[in-house]
PANUVO-202118 format. One record per atom (N, C-alpha, C): residue in three letters; x, y, z. Coordinates in steps of 0.05 Angstrom, whole numbers, plus 5000, padded with zeros to 4 digits. Layout:
REM residues N
ALAXYZ;...
//
This chain:
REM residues 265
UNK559323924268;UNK562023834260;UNK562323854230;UNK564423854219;UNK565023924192;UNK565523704181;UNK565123674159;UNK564523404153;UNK566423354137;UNK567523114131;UNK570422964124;UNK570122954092;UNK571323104073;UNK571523014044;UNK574522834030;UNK572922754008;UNK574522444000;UNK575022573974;UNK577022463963;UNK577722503931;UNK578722283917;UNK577222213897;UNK576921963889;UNK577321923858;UNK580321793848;UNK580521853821;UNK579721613802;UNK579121643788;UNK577321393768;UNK575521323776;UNK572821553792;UNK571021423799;UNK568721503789;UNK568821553756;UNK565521443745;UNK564121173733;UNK566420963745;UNK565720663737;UNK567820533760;UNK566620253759;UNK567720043771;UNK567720163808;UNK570320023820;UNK571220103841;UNK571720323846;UNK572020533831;UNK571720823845;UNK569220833841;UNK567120853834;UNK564720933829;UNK563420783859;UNK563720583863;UNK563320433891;UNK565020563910;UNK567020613911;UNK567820803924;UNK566021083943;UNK565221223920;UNK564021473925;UNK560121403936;UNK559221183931;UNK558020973937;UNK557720963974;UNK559720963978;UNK561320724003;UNK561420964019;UNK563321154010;UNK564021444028;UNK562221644025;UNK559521674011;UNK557221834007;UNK555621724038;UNK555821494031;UNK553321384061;UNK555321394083;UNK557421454089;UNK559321474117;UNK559721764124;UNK558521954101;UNK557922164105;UNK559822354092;UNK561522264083;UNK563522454069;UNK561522624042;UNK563022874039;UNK563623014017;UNK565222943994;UNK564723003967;UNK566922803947;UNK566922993924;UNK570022963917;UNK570723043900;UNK570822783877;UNK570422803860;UNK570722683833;UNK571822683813;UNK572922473807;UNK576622583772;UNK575422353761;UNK575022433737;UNK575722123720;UNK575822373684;UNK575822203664;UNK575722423640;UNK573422423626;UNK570222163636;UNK568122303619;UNK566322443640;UNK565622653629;UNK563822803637;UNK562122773651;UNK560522643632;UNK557622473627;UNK557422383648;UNK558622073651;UNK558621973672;UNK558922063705;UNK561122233705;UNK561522393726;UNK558322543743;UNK557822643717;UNK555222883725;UNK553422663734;UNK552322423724;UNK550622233729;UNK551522213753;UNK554422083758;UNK554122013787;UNK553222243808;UNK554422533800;UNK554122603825;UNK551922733827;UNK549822703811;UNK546822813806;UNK545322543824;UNK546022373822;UNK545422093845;UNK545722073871;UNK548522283871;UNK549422113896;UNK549022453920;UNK548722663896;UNK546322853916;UNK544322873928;UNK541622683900;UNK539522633913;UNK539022443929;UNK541022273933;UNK540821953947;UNK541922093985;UNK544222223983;UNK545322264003;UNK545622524013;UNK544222644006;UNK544822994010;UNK548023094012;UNK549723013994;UNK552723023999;UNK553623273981;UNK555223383993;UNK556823583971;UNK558323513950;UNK557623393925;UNK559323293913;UNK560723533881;UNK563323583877;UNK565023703857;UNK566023533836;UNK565723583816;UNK566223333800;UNK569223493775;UNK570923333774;UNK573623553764;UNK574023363740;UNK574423423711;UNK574523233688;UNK577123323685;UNK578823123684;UNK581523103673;UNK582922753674;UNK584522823655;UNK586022543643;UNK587722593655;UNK587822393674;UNK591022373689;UNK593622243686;UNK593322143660;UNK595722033642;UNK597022303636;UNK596222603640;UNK597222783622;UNK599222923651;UNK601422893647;UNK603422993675;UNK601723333690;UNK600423463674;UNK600323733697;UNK597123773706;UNK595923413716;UNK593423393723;UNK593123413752;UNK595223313756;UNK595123263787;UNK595323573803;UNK597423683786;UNK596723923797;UNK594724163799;UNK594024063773;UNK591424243763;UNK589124223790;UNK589323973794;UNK587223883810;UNK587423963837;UNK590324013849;UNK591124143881;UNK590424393879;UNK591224553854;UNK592224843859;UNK588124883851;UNK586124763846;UNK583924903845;UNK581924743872;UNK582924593885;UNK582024543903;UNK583124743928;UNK585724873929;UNK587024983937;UNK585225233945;UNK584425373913;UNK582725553918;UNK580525603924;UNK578925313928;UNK577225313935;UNK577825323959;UNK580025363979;UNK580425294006;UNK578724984017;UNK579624714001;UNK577824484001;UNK579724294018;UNK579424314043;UNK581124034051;UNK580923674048;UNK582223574036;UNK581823344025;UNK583123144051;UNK581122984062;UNK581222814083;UNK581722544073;UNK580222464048;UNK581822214053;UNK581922164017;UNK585022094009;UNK585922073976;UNK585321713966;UNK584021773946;UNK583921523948;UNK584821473912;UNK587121383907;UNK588921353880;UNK587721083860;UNK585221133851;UNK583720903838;UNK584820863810;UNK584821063800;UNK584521173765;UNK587120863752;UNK586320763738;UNK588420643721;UNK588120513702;UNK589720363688;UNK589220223663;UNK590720073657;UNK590219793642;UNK591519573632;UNK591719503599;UNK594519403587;UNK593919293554;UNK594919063557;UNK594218873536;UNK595318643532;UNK597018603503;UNK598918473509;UNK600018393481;UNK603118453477;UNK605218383461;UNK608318563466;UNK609018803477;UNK610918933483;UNK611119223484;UNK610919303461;UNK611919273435;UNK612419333420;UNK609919363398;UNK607619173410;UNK604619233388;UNK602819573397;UNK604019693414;UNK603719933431;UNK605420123417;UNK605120373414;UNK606220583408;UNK607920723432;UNK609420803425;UNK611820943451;UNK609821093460;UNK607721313457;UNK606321413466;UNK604521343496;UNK603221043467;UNK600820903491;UNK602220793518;UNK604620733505;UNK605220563535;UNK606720793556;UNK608021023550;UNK607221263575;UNK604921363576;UNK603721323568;UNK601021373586;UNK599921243605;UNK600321063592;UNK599120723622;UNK601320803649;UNK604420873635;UNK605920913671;UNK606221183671;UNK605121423664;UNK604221583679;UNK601821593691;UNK599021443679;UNK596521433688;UNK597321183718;UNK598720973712;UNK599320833739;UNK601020873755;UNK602821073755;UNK605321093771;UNK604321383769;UNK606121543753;UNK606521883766;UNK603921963775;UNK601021963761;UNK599922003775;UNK598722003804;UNK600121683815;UNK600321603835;UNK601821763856;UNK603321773847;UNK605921973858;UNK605522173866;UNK604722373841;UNK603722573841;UNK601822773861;UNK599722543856;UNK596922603877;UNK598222623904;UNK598622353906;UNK599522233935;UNK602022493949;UNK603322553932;UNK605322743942;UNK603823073944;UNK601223173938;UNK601323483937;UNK599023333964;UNK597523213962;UNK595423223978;UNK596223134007;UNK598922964004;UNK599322864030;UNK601123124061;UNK601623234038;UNK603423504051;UNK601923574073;UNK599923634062;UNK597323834076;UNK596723604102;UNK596023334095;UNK596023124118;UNK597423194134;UNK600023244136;UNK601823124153;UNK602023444166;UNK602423654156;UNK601523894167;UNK599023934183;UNK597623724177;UNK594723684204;UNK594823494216;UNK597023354210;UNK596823104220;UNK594522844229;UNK593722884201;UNK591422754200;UNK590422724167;UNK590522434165;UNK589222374134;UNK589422054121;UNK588622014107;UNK588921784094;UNK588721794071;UNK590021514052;UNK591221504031;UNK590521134024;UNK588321084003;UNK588920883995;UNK589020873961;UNK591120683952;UNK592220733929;UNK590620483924;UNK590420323899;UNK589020123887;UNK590520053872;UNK592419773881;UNK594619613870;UNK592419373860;UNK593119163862;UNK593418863840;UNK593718663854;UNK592818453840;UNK593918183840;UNK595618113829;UNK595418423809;UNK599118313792;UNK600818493803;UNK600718583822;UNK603218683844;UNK605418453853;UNK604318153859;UNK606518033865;UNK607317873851;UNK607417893823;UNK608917753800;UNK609017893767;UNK610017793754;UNK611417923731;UNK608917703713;UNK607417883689;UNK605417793677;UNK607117913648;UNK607717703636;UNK608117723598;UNK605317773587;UNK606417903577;UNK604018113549;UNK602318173570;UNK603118373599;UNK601218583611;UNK604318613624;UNK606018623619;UNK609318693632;UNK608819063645;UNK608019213638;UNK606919463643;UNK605319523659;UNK603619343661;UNK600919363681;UNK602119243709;UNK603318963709;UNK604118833724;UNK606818953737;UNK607919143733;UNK610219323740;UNK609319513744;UNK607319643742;UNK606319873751;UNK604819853775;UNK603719673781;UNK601819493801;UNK604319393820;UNK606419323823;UNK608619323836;UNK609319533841;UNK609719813826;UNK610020013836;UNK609220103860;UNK606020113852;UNK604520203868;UNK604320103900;UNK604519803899;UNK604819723926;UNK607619733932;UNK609319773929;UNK611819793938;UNK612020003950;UNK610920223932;UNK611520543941;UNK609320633969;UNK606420433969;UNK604820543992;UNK606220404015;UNK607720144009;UNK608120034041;UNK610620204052;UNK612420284029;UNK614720564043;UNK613020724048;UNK611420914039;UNK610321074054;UNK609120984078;UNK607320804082;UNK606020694108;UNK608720764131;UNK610720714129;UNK613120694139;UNK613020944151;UNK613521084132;UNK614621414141;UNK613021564151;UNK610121564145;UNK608921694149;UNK605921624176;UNK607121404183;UNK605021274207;UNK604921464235;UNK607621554234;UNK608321734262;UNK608121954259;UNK606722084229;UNK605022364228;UNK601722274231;UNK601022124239;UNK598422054242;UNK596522084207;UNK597921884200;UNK597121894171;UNK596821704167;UNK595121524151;UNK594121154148;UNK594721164122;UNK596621004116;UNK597121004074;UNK597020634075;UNK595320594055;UNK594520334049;UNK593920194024;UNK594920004011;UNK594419933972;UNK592619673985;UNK590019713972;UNK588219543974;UNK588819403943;UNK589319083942;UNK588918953916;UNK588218643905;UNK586318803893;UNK584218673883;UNK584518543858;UNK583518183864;UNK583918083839;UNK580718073822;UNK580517863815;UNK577217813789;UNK575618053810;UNK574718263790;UNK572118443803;UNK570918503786;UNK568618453783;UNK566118533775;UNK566918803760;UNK568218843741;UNK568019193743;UNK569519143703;UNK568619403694;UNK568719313661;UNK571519333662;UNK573419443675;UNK576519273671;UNK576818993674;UNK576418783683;UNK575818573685;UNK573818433654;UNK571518563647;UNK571118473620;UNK572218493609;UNK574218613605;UNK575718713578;UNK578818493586;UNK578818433606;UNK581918273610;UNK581717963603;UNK584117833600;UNK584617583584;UNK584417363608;UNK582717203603;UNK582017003618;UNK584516923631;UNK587216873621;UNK589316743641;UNK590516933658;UNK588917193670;UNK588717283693;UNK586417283708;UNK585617213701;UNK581717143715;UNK582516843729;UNK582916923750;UNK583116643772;UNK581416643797;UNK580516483807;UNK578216533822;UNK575316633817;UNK573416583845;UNK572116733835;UNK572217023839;UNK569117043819;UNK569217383810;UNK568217563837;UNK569117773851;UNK569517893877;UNK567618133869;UNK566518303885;UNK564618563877;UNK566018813893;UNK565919013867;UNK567219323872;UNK566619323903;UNK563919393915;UNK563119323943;UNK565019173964;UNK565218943955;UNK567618723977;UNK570018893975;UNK571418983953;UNK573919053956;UNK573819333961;UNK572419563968;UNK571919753977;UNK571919754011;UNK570019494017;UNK570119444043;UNK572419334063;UNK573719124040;UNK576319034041;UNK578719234040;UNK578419454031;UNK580219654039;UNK580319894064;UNK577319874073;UNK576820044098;UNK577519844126;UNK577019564117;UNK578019404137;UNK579919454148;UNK582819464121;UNK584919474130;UNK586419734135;UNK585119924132;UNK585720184132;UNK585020184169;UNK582420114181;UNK581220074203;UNK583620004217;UNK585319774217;UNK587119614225;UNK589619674225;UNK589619914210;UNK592520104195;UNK594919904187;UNK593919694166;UNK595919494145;UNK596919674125;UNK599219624120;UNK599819754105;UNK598619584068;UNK598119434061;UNK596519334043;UNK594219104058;UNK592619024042;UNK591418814042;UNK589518744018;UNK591418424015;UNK588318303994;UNK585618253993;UNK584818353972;UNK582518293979;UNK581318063974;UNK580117823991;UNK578517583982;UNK580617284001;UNK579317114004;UNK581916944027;UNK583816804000;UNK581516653977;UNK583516513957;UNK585316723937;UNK584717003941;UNK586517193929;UNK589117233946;UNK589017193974;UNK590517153997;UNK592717003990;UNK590916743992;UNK592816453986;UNK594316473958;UNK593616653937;UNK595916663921;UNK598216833915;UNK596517073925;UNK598717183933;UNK601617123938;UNK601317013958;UNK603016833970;UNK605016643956;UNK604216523935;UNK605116343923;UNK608016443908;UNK607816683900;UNK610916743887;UNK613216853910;UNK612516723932;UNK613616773954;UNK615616493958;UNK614516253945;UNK615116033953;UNK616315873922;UNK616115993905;UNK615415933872;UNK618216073857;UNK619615933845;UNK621816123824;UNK620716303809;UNK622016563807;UNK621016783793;UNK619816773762;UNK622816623757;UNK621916503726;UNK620816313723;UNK619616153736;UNK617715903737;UNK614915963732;UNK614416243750;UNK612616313756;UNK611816553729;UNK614816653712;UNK614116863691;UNK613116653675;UNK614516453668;UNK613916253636;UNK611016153637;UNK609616133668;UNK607215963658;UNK605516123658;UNK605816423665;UNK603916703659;UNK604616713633;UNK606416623616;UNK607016803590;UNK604816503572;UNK606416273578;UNK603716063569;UNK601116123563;UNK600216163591;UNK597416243597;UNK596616463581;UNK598516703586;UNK596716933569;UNK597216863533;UNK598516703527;UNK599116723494;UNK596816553488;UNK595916343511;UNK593416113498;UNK590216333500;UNK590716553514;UNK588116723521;UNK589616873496;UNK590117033492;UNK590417143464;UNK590717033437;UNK591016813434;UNK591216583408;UNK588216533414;UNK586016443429;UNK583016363426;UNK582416613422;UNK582416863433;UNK581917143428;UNK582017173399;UNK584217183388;UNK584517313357;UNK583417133338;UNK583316803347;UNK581516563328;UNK578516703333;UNK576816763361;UNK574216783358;UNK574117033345;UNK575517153338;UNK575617543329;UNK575217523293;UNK576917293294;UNK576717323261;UNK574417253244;
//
């Protein structure tokens, strides 16, 4: 039998890197995107000798709009069918819009949105022409609320789950599984680098929420959180005023950035 390959973007660290991890031992083939090299080649020099897997490793920055394509039209020629997309790649800032350059901050919503889009739209074609594939995108905990000084991250992370549960919609009756797995505190250096008044709970492992997304992919949800007390809050801006719920994120993150810039100095 021919064996099932995965394409996996942002996976030379964190949760994509667990990723390719996860779908190396289930037997897949893997393709690989992220933009360092280095890392890339490490992983898939590992995850050859570990698993005898075919792995391709493709370096590109997918903040830059003609990546996504770059990346169909040479998989294309390789005649490479991509079985299952998995939309990891992304990035978070903290602080005004305005301490950001017009630049930096399209990059963060093309690296979290069009890319999203992007991928999800050339690779899914080919799905639904076989009728057969899957698609998990990698949304947030800040998917279900509006976060001051991360307003970008936290809207892009809304994006993203908004746009996979329409697709789940449309595309369930071409025999296609589209799913936003999201994950809050994880173990993974995005998480080091983020401001404690989003660090709630405990800290979850790339592993759990990797697993936590095949669960629900298994189950064909159109999202699922990962972790039960990530669950239970979810929830909460369900039941909570919008702006009740913006002012004491904007609190929270100004007292994590005011101890931040005192221990900095």
């Amino acid at each position: 039998m021919k064996r099932k390959r995965a394409l996996i973007t942002g996976a030379s660290t964190g949760i994509g890197r667990e990723y390719a991890f996860a779908l190396a031992e289930k037997g897949y083939d893997l393709v690989l995107v992220a933009r360092s090299r280095d890392k890339l080649d490490a992983l898939a020099h590992e995850l050859k000798k570990t698993y005898k897997r075919n792995i391709h490793v493709i370096v590109k920055d997918l903040s830059i709009a003609s990546a996504p394509e770059e990346i169909y039209v040479e998989l294309k020629d390789r005649q490479w069918q991509i079985d299952m997309l998995i939309n990891n790649a992304g990035a978070g800032s903290t602080g005004q819009l305005l301490e950001r350059s017009l630049v930096q901050n399209q990059q963060q919503v093309m690296l979290n949105v069009n890319a999203v889009v992007n991928m999800t739209h050339l690779f899914l074609q080919d799905m639904v022409a076989r009728k057969q594939g899957d698609v998990i995108n990698v949304a947030s905990m800040a998917s279900f609320q509006p976060i001051p000084y991360m307003s970008i991250y936290a809207a892009t992370k809304s994006f993203v789950l908004s746009f996979t549960e329409g697709l789940h919609e449309e595309y369930s009756q071409h025999g296609i599984r589209v799913i936003a797995v999201c994950p809050g505190n994880t173990q993974t250096q995005f998480f080091d680098q983020a401001p404690d008044s989003i660090k709630v709970g405990k800290m979850r492992s790339s592993r759990q929420v990797v697993e936590t997304s095949f669960k629900g992919l298994r189950r064909n949800q159109s999202y699922i959180v990962d972790g039960k007390m990530n669950k239970l809050l979810s929830e909460l801006p369900r039941f909570l005023p919008r702006r009740w719920i913006s002012k004491m994120s904007a609190r929270l993150m100004k007292k994590t950035m005011s101890h931040t810039n005192s221990g900095s100095n």
